[in-house]
C-alpha positions as CSV (number, residue, x, y, z in Angstrom):
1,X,-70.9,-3.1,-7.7
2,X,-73.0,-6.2,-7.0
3,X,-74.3,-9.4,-8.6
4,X,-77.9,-9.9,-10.2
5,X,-79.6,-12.9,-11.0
6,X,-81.8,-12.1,-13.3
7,X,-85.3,-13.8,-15.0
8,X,-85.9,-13.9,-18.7
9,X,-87.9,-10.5,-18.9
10,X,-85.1,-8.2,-18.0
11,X,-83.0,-10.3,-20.3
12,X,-85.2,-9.9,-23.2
13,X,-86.6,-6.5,-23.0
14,X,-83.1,-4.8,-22.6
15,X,-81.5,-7.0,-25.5
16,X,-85.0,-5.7,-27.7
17,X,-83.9,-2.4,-27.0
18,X,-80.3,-2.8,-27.3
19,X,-79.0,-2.6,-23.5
20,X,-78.3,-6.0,-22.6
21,X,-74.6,-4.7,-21.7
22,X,-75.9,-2.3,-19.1
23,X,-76.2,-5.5,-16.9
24,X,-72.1,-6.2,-17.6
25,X,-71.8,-2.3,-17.2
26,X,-73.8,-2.1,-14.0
27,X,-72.5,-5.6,-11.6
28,X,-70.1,-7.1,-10.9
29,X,-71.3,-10.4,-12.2
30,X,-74.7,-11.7,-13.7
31,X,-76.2,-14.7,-13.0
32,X,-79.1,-16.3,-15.2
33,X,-80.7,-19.3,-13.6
34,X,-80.6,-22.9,-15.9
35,X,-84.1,-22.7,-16.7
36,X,-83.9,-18.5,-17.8
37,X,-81.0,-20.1,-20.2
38,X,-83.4,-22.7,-21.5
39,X,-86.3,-20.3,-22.2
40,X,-84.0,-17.4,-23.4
41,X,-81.7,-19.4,-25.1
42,X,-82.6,-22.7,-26.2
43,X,-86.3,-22.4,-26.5
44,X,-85.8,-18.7,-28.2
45,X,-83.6,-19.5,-31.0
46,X,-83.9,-16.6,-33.8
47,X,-86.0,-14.3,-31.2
48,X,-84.3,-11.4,-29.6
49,X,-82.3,-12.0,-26.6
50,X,-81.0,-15.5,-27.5
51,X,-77.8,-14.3,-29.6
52,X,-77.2,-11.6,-27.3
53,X,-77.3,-13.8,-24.1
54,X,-75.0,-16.5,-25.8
55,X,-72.8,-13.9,-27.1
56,X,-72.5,-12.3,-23.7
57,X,-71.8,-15.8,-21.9
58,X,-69.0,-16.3,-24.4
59,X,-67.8,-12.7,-23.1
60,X,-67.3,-14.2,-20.2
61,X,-70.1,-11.7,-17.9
62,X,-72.8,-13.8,-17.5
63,X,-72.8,-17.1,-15.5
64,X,-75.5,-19.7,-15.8
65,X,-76.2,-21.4,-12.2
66,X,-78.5,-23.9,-11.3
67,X,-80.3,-23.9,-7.6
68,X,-79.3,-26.7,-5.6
69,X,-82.4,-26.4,-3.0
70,X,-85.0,-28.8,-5.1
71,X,-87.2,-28.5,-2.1
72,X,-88.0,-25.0,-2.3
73,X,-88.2,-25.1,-6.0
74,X,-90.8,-27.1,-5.9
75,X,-92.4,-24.7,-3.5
76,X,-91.9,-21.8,-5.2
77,X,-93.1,-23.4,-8.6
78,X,-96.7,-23.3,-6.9
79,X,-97.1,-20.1,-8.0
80,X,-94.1,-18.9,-10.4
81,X,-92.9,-20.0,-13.4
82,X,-89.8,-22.2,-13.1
83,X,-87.7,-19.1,-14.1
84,X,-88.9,-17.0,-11.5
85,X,-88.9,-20.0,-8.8
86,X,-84.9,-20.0,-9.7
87,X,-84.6,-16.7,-9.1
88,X,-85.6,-16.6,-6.0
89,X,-83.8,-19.6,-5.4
90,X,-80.6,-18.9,-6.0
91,X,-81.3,-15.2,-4.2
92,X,-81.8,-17.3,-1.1
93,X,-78.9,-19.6,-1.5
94,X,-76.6,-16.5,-2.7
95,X,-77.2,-13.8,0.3
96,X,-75.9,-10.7,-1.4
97,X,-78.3,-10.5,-4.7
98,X,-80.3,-8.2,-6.3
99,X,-82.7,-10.2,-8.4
100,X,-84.2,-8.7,-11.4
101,X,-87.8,-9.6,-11.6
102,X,-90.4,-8.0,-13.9
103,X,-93.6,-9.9,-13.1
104,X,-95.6,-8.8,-10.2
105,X,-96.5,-11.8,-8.8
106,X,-92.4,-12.9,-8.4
107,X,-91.8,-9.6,-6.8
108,X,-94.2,-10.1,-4.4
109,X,-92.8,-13.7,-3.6
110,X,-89.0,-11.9,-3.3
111,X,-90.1,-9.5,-0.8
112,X,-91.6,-12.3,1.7
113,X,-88.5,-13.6,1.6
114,X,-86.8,-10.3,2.2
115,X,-84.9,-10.3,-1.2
116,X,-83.7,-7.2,-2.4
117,X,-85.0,-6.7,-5.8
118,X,-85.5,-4.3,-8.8
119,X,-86.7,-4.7,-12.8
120,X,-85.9,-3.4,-16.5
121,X,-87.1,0.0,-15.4
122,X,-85.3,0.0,-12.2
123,X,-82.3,-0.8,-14.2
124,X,-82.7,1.8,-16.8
125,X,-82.9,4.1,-13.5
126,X,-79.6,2.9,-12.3
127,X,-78.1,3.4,-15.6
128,X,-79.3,7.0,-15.6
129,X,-78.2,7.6,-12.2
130,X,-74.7,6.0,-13.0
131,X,-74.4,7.9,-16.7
132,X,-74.9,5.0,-18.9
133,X,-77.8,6.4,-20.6
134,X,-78.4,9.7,-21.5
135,X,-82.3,9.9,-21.2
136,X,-83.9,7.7,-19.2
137,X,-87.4,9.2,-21.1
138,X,-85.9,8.2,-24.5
139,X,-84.7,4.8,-22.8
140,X,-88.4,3.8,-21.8
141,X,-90.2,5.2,-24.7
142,X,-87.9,2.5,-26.6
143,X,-89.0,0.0,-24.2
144,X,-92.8,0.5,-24.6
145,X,-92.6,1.0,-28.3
146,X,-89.9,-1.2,-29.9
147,X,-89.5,-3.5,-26.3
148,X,-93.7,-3.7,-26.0
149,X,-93.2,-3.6,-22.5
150,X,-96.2,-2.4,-20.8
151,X,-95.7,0.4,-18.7
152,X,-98.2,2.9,-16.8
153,X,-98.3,6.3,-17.4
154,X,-97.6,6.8,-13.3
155,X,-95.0,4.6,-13.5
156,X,-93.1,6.3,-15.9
157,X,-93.5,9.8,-14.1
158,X,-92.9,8.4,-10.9
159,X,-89.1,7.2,-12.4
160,X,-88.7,10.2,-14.4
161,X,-88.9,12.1,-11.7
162,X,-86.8,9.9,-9.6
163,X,-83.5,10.7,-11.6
164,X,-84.7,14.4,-12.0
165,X,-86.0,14.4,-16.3
């Protein structure tokens, strides 16, 4: 198993669906950048993800980290959010990452730098693959409909497919 450092998207659509603990399930460790805390945490008090992220730091399987290259933050914060730019941050600074990264334009940014990197649905897949979930159909019908996670029709055929539903 590996480690993830994951952005607030991932964090907050799995916990709306009730799968946060796929991520402790699925690596090694977890890693959620200072300012993903803030946003999830602190400046999402009483919306979903914010109990489920404290509770899981408490558990021990998430680890908050903070990049120490200020230089490329402000670089990357060009064009991301800060969340994102610490992503990609600490994915430089910590070699052997996958980051978890929803938005397109972050993805996009990963791959320059070579980053390996996947999202909710490419976790779901994992999870399917690995026999966490039993339906990964069920799984992202949850995510569109409870989650209201935007998904496209071809997107969801090309992953169902993929794990063979």
């Amino acid at each position: 198993m590996q480690s993830v450092i994951s952005d607030s998207s991932t964090l907050i659509h799995l916990s709306r669906i009730g799968r946060l603990g796929l991520l402790r399930d699925l690596f090694t460790r977890v890693v959620v950048p200072s300012a993903v805390w803030r946003e999830v945490v602190l400046g999402g008090k009483g919306r979903t993800g914010a109990a489920e992220l404290e509770t899981a730091f408490r558990a021990g399987w998430i680890e908050p980290a903070t990049p120490t290259n200020t230089q490329l933050l402000r670089l990357l914060s060009r064009d991301l959010d800060e969340g994102e730019s610490e992503v990609i941050a600490l994915g430089l600074e910590r070699e052997s990452s996958l980051l978890l990264l929803d938005e397109t334009d972050a993805r996009q940014v990963a791959e320059r730098y070579d980053l390996s990197k996947t999202g909710t649905i490419g976790v779901l897949m994992r999870a399917k693959h690995e026999g966490k979930i039993i339906s990964l159909r069920e799984e992202l019908d949850k995510l569109r409909i409870v989650g209201g996670f935007w998904i496209e029709g071809k997107l969801i055929e090309q992953a169902l497919r993929a794990v063979g539903e």
